[in-house]
Structure formats: C-alpha cells, structure tokens
mmCIF file of the N, C-alpha and C atoms, coordinates in Angstrom:
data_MODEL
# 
_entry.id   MODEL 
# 
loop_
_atom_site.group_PDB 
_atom_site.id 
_atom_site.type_symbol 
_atom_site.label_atom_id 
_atom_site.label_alt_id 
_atom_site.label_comp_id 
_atom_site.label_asym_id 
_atom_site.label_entity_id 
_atom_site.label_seq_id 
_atom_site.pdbx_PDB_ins_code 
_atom_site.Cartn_x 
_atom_site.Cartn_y 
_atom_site.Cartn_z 
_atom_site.occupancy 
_atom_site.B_iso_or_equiv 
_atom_site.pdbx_formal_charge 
_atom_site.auth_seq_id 
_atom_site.auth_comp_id 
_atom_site.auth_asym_id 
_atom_site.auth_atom_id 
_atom_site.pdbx_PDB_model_num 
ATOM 1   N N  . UNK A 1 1  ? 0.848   -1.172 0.000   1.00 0.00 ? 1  UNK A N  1 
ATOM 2   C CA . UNK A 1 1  ? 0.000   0.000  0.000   1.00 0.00 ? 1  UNK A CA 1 
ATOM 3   C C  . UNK A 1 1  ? 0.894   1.235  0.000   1.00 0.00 ? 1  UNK A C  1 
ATOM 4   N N  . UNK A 1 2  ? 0.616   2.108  -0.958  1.00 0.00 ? 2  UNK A N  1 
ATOM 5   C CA . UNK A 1 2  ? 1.290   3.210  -0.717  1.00 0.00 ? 2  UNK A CA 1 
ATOM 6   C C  . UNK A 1 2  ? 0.853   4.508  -0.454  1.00 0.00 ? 2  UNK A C  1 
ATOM 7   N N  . UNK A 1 3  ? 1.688   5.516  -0.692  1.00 0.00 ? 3  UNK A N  1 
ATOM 8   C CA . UNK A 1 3  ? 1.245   6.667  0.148   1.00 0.00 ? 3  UNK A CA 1 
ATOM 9   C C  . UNK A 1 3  ? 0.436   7.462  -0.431  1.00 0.00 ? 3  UNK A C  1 
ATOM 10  N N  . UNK A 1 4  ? -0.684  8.273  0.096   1.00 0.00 ? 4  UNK A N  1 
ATOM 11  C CA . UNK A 1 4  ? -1.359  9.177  -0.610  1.00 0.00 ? 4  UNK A CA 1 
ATOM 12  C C  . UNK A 1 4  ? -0.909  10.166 -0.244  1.00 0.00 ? 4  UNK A C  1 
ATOM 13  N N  . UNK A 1 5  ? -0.842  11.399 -1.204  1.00 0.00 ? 5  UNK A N  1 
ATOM 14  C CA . UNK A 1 5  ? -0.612  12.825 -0.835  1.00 0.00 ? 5  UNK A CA 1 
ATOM 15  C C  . UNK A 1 5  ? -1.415  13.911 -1.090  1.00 0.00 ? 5  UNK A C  1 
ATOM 16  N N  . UNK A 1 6  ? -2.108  14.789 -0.018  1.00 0.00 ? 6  UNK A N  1 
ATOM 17  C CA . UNK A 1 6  ? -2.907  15.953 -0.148  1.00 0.00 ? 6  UNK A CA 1 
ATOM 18  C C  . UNK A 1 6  ? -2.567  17.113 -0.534  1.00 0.00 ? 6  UNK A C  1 
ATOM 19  N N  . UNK A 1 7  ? -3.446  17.666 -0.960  1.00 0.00 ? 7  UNK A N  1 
ATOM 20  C CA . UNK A 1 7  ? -2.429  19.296 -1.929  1.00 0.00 ? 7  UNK A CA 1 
ATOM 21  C C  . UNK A 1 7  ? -4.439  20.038 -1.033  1.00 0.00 ? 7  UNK A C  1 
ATOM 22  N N  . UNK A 1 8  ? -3.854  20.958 -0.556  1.00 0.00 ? 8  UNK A N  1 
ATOM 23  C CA . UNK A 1 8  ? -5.041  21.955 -0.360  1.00 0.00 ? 8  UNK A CA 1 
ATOM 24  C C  . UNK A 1 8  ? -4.488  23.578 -0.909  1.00 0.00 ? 8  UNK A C  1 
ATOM 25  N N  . UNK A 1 9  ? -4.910  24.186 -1.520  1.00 0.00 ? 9  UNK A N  1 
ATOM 26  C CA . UNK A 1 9  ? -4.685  25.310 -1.809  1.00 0.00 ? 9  UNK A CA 1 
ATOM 27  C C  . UNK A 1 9  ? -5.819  26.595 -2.108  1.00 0.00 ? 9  UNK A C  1 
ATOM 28  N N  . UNK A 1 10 ? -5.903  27.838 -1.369  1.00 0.00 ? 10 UNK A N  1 
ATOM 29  C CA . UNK A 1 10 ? -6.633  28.593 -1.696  1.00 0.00 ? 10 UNK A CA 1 
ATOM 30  C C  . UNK A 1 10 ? -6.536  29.865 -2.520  1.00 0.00 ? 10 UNK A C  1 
ATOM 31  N N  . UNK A 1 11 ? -7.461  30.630 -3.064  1.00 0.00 ? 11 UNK A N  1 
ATOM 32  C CA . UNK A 1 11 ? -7.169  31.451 -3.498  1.00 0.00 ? 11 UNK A CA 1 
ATOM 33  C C  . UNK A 1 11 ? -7.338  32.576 -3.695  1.00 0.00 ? 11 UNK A C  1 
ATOM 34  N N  . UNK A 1 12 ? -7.881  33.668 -3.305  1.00 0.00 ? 12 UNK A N  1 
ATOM 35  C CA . UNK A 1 12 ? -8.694  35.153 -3.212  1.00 0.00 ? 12 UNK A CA 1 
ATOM 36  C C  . UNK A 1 12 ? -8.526  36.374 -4.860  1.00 0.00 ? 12 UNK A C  1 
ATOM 37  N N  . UNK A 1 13 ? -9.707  36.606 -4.915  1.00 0.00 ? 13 UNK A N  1 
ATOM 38  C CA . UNK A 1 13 ? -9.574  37.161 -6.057  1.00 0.00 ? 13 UNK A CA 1 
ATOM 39  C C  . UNK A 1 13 ? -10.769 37.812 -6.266  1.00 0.00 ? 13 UNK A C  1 
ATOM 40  N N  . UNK A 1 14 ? -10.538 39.016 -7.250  1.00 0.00 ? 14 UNK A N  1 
ATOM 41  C CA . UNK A 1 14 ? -11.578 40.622 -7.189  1.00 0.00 ? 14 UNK A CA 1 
ATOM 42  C C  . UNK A 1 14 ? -13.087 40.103 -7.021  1.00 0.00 ? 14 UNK A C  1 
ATOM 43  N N  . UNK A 1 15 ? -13.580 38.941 -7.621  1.00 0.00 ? 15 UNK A N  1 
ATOM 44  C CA . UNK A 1 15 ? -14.273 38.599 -7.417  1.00 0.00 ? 15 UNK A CA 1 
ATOM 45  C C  . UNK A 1 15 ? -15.282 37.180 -6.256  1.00 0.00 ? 15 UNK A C  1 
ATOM 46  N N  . UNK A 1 16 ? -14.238 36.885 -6.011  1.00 0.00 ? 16 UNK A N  1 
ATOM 47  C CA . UNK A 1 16 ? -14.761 35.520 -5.118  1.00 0.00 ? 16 UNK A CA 1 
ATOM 48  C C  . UNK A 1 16 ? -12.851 34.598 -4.374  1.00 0.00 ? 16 UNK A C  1 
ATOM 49  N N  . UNK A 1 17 ? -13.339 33.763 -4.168  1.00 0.00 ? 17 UNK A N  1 
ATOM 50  C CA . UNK A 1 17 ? -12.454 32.908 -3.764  1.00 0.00 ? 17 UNK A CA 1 
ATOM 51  C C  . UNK A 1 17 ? -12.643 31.445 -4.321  1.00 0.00 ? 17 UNK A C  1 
ATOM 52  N N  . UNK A 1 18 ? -11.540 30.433 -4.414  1.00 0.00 ? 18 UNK A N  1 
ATOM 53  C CA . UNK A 1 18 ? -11.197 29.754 -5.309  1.00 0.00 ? 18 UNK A CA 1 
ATOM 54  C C  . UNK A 1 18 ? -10.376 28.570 -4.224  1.00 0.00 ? 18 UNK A C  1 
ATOM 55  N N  . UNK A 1 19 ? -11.073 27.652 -3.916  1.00 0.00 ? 19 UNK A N  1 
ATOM 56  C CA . UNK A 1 19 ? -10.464 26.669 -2.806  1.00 0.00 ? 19 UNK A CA 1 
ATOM 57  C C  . UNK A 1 19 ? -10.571 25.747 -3.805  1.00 0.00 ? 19 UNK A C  1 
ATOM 58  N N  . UNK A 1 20 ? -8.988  24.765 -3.535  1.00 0.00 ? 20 UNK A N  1 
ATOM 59  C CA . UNK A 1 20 ? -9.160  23.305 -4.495  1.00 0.00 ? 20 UNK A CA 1 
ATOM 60  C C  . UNK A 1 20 ? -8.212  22.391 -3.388  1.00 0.00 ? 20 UNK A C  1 
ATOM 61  N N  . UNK A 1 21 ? -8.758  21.311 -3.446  1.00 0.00 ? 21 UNK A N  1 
ATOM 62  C CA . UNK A 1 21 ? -8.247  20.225 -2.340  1.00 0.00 ? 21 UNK A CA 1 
ATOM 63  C C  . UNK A 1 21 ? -7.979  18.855 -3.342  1.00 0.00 ? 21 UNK A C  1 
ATOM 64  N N  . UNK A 1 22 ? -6.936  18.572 -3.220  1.00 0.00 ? 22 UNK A N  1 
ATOM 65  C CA . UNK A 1 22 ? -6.695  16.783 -4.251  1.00 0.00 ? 22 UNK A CA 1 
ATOM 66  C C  . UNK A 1 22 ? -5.726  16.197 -3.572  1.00 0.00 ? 22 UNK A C  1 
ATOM 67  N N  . UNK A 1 23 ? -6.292  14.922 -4.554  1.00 0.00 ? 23 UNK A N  1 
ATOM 68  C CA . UNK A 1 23 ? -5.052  14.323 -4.029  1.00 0.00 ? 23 UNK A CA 1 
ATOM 69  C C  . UNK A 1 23 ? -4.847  13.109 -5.105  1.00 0.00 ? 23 UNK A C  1 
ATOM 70  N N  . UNK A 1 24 ? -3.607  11.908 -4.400  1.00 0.00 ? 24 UNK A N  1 
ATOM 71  C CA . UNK A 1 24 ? -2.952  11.827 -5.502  1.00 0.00 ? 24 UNK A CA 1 
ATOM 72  C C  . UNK A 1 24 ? -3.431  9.982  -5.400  1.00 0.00 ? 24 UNK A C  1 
ATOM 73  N N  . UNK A 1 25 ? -4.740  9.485  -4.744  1.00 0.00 ? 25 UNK A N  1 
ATOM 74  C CA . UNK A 1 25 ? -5.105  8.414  -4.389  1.00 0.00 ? 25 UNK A CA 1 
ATOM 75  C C  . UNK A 1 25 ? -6.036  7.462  -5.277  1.00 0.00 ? 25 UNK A C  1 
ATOM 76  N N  . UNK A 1 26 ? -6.452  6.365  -5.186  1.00 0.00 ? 26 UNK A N  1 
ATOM 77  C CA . UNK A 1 26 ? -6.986  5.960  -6.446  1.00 0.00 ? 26 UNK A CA 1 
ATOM 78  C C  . UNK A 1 26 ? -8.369  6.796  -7.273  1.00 0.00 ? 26 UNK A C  1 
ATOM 79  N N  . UNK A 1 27 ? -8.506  8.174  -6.212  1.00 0.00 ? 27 UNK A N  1 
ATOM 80  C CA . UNK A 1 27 ? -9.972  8.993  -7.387  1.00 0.00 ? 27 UNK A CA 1 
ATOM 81  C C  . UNK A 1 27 ? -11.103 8.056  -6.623  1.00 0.00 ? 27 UNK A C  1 
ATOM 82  N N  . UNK A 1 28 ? -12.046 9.189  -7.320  1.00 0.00 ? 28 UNK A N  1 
ATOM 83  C CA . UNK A 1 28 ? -13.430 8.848  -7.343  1.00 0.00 ? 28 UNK A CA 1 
ATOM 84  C C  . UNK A 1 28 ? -13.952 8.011  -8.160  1.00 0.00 ? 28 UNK A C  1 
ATOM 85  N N  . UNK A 1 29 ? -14.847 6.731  -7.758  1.00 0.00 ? 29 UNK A N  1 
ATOM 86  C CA . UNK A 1 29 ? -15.811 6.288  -9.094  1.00 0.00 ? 29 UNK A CA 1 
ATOM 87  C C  . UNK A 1 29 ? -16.470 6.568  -10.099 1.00 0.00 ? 29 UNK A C  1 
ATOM 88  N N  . UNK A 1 30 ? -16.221 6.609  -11.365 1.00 0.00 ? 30 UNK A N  1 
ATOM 89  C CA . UNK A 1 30 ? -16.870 7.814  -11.858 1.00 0.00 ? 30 UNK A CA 1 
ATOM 90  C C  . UNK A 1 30 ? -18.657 7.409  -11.650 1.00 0.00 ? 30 UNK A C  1 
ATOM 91  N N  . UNK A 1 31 ? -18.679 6.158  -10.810 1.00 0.00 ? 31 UNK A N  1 
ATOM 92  C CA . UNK A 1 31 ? -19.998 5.821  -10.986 1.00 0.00 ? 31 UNK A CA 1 
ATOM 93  C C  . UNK A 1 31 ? -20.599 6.948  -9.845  1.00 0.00 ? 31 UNK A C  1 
ATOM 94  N N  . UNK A 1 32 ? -19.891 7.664  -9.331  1.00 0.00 ? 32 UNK A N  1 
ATOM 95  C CA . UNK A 1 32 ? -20.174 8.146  -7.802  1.00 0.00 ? 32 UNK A CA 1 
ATOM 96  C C  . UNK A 1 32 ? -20.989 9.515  -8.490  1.00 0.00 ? 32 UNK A C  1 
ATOM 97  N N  . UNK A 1 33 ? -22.240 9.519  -7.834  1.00 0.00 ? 33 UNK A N  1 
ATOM 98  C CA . UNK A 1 33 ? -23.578 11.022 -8.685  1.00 0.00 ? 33 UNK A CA 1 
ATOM 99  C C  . UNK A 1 33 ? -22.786 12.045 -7.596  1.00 0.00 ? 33 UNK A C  1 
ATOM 100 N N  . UNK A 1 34 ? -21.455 13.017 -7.837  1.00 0.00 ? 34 UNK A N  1 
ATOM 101 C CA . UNK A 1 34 ? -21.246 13.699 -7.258  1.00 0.00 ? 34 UNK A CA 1 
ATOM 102 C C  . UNK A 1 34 ? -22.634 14.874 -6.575  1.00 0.00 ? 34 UNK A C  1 
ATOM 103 N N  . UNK A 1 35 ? -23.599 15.247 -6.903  1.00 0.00 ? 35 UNK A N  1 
ATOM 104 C CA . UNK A 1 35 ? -24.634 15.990 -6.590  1.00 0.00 ? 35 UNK A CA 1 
ATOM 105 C C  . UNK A 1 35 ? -26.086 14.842 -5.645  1.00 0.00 ? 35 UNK A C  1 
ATOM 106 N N  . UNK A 1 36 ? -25.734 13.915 -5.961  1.00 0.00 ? 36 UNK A N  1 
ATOM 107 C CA . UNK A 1 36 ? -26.731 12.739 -5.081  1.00 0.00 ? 36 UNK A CA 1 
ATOM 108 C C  . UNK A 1 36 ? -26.231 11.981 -4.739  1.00 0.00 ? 36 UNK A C  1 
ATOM 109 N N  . UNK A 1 37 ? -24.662 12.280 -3.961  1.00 0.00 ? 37 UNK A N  1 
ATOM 110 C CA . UNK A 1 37 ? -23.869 11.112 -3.352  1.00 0.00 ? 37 UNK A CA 1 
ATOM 111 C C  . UNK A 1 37 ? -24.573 10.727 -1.256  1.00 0.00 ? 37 UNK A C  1 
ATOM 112 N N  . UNK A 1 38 ? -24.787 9.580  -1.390  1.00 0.00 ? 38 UNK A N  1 
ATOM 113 C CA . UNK A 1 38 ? -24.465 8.669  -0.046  1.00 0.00 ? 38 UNK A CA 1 
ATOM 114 C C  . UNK A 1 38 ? -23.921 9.204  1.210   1.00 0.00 ? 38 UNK A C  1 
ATOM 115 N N  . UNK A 1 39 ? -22.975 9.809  0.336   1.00 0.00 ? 39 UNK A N  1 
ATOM 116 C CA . UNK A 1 39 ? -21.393 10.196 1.402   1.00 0.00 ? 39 UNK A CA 1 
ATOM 117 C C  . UNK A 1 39 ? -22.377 11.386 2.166   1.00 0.00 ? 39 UNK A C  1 
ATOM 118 N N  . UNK A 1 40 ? -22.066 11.589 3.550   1.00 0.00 ? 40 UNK A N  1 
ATOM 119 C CA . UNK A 1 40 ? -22.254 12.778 4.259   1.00 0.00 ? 40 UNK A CA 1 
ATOM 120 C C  . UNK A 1 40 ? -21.336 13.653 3.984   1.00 0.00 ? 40 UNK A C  1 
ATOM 121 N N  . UNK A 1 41 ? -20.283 13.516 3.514   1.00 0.00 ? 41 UNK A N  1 
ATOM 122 C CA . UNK A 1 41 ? -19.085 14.671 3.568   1.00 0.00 ? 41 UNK A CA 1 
ATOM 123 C C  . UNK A 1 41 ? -20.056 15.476 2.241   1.00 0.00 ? 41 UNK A C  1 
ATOM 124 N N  . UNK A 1 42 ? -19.957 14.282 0.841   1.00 0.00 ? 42 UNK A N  1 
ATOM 125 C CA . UNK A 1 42 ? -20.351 15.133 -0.263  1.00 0.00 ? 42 UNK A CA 1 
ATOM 126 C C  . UNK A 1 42 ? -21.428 16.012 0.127   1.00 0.00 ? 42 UNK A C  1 
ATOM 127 N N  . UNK A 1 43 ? -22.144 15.042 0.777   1.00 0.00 ? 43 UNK A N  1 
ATOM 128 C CA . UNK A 1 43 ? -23.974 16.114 1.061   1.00 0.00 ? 43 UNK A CA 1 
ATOM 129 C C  . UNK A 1 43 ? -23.727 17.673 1.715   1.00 0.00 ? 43 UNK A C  1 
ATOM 130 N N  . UNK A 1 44 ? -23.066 17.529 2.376   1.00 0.00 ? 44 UNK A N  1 
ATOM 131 C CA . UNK A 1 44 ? -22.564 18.490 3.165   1.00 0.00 ? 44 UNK A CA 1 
ATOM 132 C C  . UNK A 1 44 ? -22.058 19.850 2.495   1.00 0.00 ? 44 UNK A C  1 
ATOM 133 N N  . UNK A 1 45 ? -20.514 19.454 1.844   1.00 0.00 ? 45 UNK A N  1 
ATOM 134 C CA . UNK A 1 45 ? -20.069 20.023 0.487   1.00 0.00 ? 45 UNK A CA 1 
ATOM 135 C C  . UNK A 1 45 ? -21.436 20.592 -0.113  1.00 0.00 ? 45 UNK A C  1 
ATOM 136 N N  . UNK A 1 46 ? -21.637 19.750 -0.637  1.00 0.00 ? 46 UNK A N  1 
ATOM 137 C CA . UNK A 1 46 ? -22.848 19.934 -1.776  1.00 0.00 ? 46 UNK A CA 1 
ATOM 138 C C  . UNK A 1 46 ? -23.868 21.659 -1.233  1.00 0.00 ? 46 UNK A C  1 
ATOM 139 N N  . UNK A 1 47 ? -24.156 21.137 -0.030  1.00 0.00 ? 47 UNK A N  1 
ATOM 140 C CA . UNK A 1 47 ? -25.175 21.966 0.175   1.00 0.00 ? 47 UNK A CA 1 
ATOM 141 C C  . UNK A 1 47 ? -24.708 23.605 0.754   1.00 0.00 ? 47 UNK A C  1 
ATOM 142 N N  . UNK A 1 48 ? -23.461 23.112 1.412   1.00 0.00 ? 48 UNK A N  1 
ATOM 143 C CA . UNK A 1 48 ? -22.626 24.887 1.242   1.00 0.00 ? 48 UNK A CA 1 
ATOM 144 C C  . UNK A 1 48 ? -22.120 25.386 0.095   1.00 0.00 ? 48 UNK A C  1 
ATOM 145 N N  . UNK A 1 49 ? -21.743 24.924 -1.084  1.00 0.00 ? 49 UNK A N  1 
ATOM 146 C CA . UNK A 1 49 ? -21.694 25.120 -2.009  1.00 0.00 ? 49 UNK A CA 1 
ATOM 147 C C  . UNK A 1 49 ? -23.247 26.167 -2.781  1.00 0.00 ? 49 UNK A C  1 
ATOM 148 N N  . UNK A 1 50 ? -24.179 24.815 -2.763  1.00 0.00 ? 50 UNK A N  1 
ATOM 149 C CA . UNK A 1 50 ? -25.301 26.149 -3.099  1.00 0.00 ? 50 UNK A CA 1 
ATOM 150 C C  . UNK A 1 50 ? -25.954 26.945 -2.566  1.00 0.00 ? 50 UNK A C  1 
ATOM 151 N N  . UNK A 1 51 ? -25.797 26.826 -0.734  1.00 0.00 ? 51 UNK A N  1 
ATOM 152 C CA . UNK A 1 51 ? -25.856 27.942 0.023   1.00 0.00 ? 51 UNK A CA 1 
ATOM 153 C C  . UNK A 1 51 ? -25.107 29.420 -0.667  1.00 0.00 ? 51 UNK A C  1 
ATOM 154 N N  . UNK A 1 52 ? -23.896 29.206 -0.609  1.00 0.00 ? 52 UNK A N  1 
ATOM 155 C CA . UNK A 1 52 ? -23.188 30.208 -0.831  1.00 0.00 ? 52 UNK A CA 1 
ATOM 156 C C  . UNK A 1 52 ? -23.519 30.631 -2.689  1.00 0.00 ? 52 UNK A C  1 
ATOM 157 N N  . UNK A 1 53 ? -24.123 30.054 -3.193  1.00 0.00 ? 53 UNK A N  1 
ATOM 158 C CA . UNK A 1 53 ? -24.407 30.142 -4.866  1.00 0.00 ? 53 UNK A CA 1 
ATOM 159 C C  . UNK A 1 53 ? -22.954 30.178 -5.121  1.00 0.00 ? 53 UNK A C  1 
ATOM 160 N N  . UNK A 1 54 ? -22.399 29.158 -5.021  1.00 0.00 ? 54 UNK A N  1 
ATOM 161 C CA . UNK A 1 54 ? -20.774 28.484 -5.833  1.00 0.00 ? 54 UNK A CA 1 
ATOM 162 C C  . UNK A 1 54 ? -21.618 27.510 -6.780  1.00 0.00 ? 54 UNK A C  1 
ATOM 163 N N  . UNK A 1 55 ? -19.942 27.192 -7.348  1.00 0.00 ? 55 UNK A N  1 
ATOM 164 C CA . UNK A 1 55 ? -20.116 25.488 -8.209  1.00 0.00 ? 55 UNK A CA 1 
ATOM 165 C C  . UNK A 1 55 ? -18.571 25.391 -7.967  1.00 0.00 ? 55 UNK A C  1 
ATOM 166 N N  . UNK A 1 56 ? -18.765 23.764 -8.292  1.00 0.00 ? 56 UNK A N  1 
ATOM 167 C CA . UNK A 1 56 ? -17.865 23.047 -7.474  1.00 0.00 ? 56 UNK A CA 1 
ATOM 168 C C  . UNK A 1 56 ? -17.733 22.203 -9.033  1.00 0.00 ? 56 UNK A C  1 
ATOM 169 N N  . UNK A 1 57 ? -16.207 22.022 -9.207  1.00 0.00 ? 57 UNK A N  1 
ATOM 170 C CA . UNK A 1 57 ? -15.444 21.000 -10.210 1.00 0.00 ? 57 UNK A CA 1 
ATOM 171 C C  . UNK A 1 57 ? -14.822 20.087 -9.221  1.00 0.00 ? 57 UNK A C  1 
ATOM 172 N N  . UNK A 1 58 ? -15.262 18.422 -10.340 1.00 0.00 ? 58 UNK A N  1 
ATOM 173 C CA . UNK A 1 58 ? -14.484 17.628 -9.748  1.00 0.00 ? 58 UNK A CA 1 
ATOM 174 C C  . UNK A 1 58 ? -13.435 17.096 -10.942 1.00 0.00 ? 58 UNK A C  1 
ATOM 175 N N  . UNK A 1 59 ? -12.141 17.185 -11.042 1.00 0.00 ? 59 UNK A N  1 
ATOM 176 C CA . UNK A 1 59 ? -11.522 16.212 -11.798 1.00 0.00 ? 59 UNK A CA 1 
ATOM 177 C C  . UNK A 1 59 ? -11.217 14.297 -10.959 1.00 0.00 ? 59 UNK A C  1 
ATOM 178 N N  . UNK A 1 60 ? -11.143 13.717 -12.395 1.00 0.00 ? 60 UNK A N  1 
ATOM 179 C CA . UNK A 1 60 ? -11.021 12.322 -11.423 1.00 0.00 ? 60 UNK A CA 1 
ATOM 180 C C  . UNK A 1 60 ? -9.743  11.843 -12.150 1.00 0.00 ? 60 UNK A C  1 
ATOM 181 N N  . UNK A 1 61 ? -8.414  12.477 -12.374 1.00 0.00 ? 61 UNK A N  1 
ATOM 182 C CA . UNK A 1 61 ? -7.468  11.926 -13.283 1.00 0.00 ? 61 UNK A CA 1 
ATOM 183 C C  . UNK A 1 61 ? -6.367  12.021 -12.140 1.00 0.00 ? 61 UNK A C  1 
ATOM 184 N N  . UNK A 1 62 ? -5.817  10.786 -12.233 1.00 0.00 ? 62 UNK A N  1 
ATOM 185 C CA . UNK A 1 62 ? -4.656  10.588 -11.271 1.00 0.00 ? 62 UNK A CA 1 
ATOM 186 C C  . UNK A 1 62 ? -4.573  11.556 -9.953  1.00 0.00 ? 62 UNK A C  1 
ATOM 187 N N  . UNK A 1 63 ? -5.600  10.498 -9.216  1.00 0.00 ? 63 UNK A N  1 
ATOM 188 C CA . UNK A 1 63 ? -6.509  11.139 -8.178  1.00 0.00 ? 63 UNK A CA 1 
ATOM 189 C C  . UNK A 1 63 ? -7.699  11.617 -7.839  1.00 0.00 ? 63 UNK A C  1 
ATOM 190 N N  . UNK A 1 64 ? -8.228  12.488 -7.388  1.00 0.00 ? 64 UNK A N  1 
ATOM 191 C CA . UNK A 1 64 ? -9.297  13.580 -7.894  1.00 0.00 ? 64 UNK A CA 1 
ATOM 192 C C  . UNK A 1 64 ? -8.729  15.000 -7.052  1.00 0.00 ? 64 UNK A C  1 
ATOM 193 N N  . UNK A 1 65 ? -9.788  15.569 -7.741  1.00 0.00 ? 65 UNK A N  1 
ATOM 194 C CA . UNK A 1 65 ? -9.708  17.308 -7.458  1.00 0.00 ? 65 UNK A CA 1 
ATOM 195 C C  . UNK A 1 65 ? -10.540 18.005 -7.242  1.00 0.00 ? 65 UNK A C  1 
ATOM 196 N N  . UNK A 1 66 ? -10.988 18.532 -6.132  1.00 0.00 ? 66 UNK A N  1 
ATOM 197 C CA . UNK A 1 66 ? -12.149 18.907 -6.370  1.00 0.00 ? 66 UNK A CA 1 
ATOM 198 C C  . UNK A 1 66 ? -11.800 20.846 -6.295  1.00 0.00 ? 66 UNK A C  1 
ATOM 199 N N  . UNK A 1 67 ? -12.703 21.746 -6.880  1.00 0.00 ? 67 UNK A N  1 
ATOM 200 C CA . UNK A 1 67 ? -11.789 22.712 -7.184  1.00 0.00 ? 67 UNK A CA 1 
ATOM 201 C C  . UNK A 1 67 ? -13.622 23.537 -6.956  1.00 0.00 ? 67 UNK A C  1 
ATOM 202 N N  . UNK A 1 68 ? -13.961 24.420 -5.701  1.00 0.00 ? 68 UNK A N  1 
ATOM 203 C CA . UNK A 1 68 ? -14.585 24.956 -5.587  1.00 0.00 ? 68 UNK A CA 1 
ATOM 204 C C  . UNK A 1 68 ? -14.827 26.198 -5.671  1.00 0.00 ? 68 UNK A C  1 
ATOM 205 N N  . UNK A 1 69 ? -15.855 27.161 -5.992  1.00 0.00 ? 69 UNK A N  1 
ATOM 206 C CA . UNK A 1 69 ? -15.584 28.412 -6.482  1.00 0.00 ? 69 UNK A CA 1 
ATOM 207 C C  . UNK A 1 69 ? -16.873 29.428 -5.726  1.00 0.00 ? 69 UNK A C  1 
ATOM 208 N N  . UNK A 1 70 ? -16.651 30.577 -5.236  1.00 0.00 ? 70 UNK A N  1 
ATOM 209 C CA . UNK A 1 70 ? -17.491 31.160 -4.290  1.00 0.00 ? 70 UNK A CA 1 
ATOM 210 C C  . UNK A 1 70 ? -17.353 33.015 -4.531  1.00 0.00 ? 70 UNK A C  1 
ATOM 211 N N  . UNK A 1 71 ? -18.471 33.038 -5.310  1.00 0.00 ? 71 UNK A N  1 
ATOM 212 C CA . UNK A 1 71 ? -18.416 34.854 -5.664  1.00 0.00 ? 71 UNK A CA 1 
ATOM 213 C C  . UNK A 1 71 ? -18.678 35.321 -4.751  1.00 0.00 ? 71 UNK A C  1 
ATOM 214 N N  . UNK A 1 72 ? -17.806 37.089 -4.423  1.00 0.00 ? 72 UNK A N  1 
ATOM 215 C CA . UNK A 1 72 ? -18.414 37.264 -3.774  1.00 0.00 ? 72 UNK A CA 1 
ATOM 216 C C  . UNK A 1 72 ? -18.887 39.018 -4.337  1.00 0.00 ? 72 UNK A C  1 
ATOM 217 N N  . UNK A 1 73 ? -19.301 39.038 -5.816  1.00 0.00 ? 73 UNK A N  1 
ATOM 218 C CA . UNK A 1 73 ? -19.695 39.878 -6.412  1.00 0.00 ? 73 UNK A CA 1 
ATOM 219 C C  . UNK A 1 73 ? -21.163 40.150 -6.053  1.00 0.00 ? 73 UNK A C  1 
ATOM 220 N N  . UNK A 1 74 ? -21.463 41.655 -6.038  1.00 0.00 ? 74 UNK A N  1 
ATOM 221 C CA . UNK A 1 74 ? -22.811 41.486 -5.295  1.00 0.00 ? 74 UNK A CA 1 
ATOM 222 C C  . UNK A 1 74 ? -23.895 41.102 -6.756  1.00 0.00 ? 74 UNK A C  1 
ATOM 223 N N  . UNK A 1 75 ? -24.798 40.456 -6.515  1.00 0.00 ? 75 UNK A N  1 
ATOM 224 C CA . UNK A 1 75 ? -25.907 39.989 -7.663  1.00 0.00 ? 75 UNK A CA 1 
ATOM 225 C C  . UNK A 1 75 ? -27.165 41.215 -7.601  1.00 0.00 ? 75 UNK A C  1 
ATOM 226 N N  . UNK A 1 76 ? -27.105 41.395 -8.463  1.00 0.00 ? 76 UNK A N  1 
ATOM 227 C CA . UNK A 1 76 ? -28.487 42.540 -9.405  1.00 0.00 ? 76 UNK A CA 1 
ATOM 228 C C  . UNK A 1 76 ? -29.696 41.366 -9.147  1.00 0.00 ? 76 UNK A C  1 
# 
C-alpha cells in the first residue's frame, strides 16, 4: 500500500475565492452522482456550495480534485 498525498490550496480574487483540495489516491468512481452522493461529507459540500451560490469542479485523473468556487460579487 502506498502513500497518498494531499495538496489543499486557496485562493482570493476581485471577485470571489477559489479553494481546491486533491489528491494523488486511487480517485473517485466515476460511478459516484457527485450531486446525489451517499457520502455525508459530499452532502454536506454539496449543500454549502449552493448555500453560498458556488459550483464546485471535480476532476477524477490521477486522483481527484475537487476545485470549488465562491463569488463574492454582489448579484443585481
């Protein structure tokens, strides 16, 4: 078994902020309904995400990534 490694990184910018967390472990299933997942973590995710009116990318390539995004431009 070998090692997994986490990368968290954030990011601030004129308009919002830009958080992405991965890593370098066997990934997600792609069978996994990222938006109607099981998982409590995802549900969780999921629902501060559209609290805050973000969207959230997942890559699933050598690892996954999930790469979340949060305006904080005011809306008309």
């Amino acid at each position: 078994m070998g090692l997994c490694a986490e990368n968290i990184t954030q990011a601030r910018r004129e308009t919002g902020f830009i958080l992405t967390i991965s890593d370098n472990g066997t990934g997600i299933s792609d069978n996994v309904d990222m938006e109607n997942s099981d998982s409590l973590g995802l549900q969780l995710v999921n629902i501060l995400v559209e609290q805050l009116e973000g969207e959230m990318e997942v890559k699933r390539e050598k690892g996954t990534e999930f790469t979340i995004k949060i305006s904080t431009a005011e809306k008309e």
